[in-house]
N, C-alpha and C positions, 0 to 999 in steps of 0.2 A: 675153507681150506687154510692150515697153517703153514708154513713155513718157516722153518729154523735150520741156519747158519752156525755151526757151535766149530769154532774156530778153525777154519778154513784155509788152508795154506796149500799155493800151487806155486811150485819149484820145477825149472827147466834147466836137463845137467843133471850129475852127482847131487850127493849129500847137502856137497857145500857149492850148488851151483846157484842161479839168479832167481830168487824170490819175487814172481810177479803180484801175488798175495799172501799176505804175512797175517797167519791168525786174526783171520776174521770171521764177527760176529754180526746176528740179527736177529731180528722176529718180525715176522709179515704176516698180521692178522689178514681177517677172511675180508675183502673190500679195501683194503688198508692202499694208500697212496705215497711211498717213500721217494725221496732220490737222492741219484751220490753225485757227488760232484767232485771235479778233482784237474788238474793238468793233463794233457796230454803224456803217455808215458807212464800212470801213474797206478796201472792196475786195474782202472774202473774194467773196460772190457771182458778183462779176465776173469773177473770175479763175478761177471753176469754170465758167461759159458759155463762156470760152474755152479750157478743158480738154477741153470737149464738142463744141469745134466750134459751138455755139448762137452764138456772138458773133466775129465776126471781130477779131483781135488789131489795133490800128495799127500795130505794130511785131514783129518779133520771130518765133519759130519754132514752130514747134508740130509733134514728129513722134514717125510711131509706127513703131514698128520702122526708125527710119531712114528712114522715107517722110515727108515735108511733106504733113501733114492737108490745110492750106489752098493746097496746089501740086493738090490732088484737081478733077476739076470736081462739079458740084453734084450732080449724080447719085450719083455716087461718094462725096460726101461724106455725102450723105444714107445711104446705106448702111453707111456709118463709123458714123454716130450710130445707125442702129436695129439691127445687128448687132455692134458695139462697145463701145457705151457704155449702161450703164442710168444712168438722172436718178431719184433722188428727190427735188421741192425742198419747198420751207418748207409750201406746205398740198396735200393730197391730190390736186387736183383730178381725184376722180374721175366718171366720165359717171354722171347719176344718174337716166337711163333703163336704164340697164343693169345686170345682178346682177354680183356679184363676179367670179364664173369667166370670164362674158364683158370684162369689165374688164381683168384682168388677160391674157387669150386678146387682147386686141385688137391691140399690140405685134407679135405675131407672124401674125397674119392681114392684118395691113398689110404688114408689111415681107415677106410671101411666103417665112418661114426655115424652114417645115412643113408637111406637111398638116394640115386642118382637125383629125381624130382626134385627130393627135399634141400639136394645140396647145392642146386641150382636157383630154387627158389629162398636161399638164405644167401645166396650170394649177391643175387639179383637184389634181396631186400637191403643188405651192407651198402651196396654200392649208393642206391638212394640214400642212404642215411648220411654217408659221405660227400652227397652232391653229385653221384657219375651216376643219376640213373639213367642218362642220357649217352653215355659214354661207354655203355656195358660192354660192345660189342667193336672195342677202336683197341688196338692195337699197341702196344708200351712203345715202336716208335713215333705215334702220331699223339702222342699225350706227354705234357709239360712233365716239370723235375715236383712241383708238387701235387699233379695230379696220381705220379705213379706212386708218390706216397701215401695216396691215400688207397688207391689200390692196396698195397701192402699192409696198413692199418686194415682194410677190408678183410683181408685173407689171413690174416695172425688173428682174427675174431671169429673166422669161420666156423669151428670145432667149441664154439661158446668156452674156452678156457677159461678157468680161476685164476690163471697166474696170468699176466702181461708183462713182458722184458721190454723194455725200449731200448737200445744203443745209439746215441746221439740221432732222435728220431730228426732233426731238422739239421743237421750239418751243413747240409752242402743247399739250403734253402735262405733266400732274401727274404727280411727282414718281418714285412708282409704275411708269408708265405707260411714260414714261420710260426707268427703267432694266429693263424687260422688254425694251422695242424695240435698247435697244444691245445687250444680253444675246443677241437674235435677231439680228441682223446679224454680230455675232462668231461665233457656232457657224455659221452661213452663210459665212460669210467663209471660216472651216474648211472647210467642206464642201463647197462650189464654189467652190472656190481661185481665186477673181477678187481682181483690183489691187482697193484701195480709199481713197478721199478721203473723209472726213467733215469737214467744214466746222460748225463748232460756233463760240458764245461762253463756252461750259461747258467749263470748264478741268479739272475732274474727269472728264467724257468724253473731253477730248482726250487723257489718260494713260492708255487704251486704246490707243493706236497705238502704232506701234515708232517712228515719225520723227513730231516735233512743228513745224508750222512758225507764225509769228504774222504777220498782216498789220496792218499799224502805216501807215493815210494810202499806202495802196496799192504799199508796199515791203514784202516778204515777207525774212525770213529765220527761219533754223534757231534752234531754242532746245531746250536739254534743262531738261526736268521730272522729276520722280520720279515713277516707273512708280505706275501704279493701285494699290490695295490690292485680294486677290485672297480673298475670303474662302475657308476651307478648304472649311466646307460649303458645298455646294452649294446659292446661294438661290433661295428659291422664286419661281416664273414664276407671275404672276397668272393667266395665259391656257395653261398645258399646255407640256409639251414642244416643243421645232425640231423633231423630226422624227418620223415616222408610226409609229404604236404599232402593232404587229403582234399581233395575241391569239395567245398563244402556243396548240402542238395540244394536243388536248383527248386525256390517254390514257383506253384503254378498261379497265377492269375484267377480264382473264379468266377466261371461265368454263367448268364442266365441260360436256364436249360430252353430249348426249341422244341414244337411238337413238331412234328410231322404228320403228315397225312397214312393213312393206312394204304393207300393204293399205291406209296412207294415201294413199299417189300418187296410187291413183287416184281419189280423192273431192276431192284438194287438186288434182290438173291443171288443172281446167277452168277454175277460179278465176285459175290463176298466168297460162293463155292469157289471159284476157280483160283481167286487169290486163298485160299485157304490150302489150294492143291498146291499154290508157287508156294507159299510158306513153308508148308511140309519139306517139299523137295528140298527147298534153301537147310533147312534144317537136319535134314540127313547128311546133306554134301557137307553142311558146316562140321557135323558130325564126325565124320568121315574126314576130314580134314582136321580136327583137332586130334583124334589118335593117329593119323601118320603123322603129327608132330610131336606128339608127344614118345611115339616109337623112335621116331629120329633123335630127338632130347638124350633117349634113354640108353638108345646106341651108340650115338656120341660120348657121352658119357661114362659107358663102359669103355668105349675101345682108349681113353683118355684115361682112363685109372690103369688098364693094363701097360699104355706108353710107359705111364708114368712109375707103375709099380717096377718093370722092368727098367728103367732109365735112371731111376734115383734109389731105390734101394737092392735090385739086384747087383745093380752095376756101380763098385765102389772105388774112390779114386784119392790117390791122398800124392804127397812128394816121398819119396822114396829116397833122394839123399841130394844134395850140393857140394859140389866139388871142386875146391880152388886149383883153378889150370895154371893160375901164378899171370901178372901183370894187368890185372883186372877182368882177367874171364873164367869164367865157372861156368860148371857141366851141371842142369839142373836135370832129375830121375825123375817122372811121376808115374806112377804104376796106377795099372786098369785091372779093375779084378769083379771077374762074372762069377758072383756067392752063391746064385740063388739056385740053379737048376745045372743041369747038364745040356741042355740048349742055348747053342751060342749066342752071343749080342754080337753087332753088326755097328762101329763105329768109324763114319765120315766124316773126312775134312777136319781133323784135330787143329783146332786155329790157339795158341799161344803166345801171351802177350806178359812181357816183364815192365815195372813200373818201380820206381823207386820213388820213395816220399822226396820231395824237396819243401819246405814249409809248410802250408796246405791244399800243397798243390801235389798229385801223383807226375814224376815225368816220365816218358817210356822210356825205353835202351833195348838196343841192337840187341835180338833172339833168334835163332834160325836152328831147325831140327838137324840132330846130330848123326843119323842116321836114316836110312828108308820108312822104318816100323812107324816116324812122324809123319810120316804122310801117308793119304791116299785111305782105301777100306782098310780097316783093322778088322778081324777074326777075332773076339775075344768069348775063347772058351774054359778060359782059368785065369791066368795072372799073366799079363805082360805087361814090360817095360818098354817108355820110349823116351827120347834124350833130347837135352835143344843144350846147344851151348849160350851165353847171353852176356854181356858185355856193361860194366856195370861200375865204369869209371865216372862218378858222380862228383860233383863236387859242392859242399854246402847243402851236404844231406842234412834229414831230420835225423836228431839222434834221441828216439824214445830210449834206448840204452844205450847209456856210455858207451861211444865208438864204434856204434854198431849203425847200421844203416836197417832202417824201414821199408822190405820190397813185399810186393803184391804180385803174383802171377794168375793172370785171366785167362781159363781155358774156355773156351766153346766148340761142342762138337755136336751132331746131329747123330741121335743113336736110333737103330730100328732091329727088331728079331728078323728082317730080311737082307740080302747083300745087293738085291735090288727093288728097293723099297717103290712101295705104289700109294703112299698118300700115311704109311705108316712110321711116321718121322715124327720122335723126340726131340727138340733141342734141349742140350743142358748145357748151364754156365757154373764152371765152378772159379771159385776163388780161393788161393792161399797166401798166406801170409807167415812170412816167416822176418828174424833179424837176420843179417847179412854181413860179416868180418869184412871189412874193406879190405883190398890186397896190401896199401901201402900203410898201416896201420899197425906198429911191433907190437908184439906179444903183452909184451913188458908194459907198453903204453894201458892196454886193458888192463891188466891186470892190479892196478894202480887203483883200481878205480872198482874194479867188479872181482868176485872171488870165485875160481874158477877149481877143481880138485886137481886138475892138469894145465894141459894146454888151453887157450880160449878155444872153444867150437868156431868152425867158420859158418854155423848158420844153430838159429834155436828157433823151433816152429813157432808157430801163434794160432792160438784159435779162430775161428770166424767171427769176422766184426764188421 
């Protein structure tokens, strides 16, 4: 699979609003290993959402094999993304009702690229190859910050993709942890010869790839680095081997053969019938016991693809607007929207959390639902709105844009097609990101600095990262 990039530019605002990607280019042969590297603030993100198809380009081309990604209609494109592209971005997000195997199985139970069997048993085989084969069935709060990454690396492999996105696959991992996970993505990368992007600020990881590119204020170009240092021995993996250890066979000792007497047979026959009958039976029952698990696999399975087809792609959820209340508090919109059918979705307990970057650290701030619709069962049989007001006097924000502040809002709500659910419970977590006009911040001060066709916006979205 090819990949080309023919000058790419993604503008948020007007004409003349903030260029997060400025005509950029690439080529990503078939296997190919590149990465960009760049400052925080500097575009990398955005420019991997519109590699994936997640963010529509303003300008410019996006094609794969000579086909226009975004000439696709949405159907089509959505199939581009879940049989094309694995995503791994900056935090795991993974379902934390659900065990690893099913996690990483979910990818391919949505997008319908298997049977239920096959997609359990490639999940099961990732995971070994990752080192969790042990851990299939534990749960994303009972598993460390690098083991749920390697879950995620598991499950962006599921659907065997050509293309691989990374978004700062180790950010928020020590030191250690770190270089196991690159370590595991390269002997992968090996081994399911898929294209691959890693988006890094770690200039030592980016000398892992064969093509280095750096994004500098959302202008990407080519830079040569000096290749990695490749230690001769081979360094040890905190977490085991990439791939499944096989116990080698067991040989047997041989030994000198005994005769026996004739007259044994027949004192030993009736013995050998009757264990012959227990064997049988063992073997039916075991019989019989591998298809009711394998019917349970297969049920589970199903009813996990339907949660999940109703939970993430019926039911769509994005922010609907931000609204400065004046002295630091803003009214944030997020709209629930049931696309898929005319049978309602059923969502509980909408839990909402605001966060503002302060260096590399997220801090929270005061949120609370503006209205009843935030709380309690929601009825969602078309489009509704619910409101949180949230309080967002920061100070010694990160500023990826001039004067703008860096907020993150974390929804989690359990969604099911009943209003009193019996075991048929979705959880889903979304994340948005958007920049945020501080209240005590004049107009004029931005504008000095970003160019704007009006007024500064008090919020410009961001893609998933």
């Amino acid at each position: 699979m090819t990949l080309s990039a023919q000058l790419l530019t993604k503008r948020y605002g007007s004409t003349s609003g903030y260029e997060a990607v400025r005509g950029a280019s690439l080529e990503l042969q078939a296997g190919e290993f590149i990465s960009i590297v760049g400052r925080t603030g500097s575009g990398k993100s955005t420019l991997l959402a519109v590699l994936g198809a997640l963010t529509k380009p303003t300008a410019g081309k996006l094609l794969l094999d000579g086909a226009d990604v975004w000439a696709l209609s949405e159907e089509k494109r959505s199939i581009f993304r879940s049989r094309h592209v694995g995503f791994i971005f900056q935090f795991p997000s993974l379902l934390s009702n659900l065990t690893a195997v099913d996690n990483v199985a979910v990818p391919a139970l949505l997008g319908c690229t298997m049977a239920v069997e096959a997609a359990y048993a490639r999940a099961s085989d990732l995971l070994a190859r990752v080192g969790l084969g042990n851990r299939a069935d534990a749960y994303p709060g009972s598993m460390s910050g690098g083991e749920q990454r390697r879950v995620v690396i598991a499950r962006a492999l599921i659907n065997s993709p050509p293309l691989l996105l990374a978004d700062e696959p180790t950010g928020d991992l020590d030191e250690d942890t770190e270089a196991d996970i690159i370590d595991l993505l390269e002997q992968l990368h090996g081994s399911e010869t898929f294209s691959f992007v890693l988006v890094s600020h770690n200039l030592d990881l980016a000398k892992h790839a064969q093509r280095i590119y750096e994004m500098r204020q959302g202008v990407l170009a080519s830079i040569d680095l000096l290749p990695a240092v490749v230690d001769v021995e081979p360094r040890v993996r905190h977490f085991g081997p990439a791939t499944v250890n096989v116990r080698p066979d067991l040989t047997v000792t041989a030994r000198e053969p005994v005769r026996l007497g004739a007259n044994l047979w027949g004192s030993v026959r009736p013995f050998l019938l009757g264990g012959a009958a227990v064997f049988a039976s063992i073997l039916v029952v075991d019989f019989g016991v591998a298809k009711y698990q394998e019917m349970q696999v297969r049920d589970r399975g199903a009813r996990l693809a339907q949660l999940a087809d109703m939970a993430l792609s019926r039911l769509q959820a994005d922010i609907q607007s931000v609204s400065d209340l004046g002295d630091g508090r803003y009214e944030l919109a997020v709209y629930l929207w049931n696309v898929g059918s005319d049978t309602p979705i059923y969502v509980m307990s909408p839990e909402m959390h605001a966060y503002v970057q302060v260096g590399k650290f997220w801090q929270e701030v005061p949120l609370e639902p503006a209205d009843s619709t935030s709380s309690g069962v929601l009825k969602i049989d078309g489009k509704l709105t619910y409101r949180y007001v949230f309080d967002a006097r920061v100070k010694d924000f990160t500023q990826l844009l001039p004067n703008y502040m860096h907020v993150r809002f974390s929804d989690t709500m359990l969604v099911s097609p009943s209003s009193m659910p019996k075991g048929d419970v979705f959880e889903r977590k979304d994340n948005f990101y958007v920049y945020l006009k501080p209240f005590d911040v004049a107009d004029e001060v931005v504008l000095k600095r970003m160019k704007f066709s009006g007024k500064p916006p008090v919020w410009i979205p961001m893609p998933p990262h």
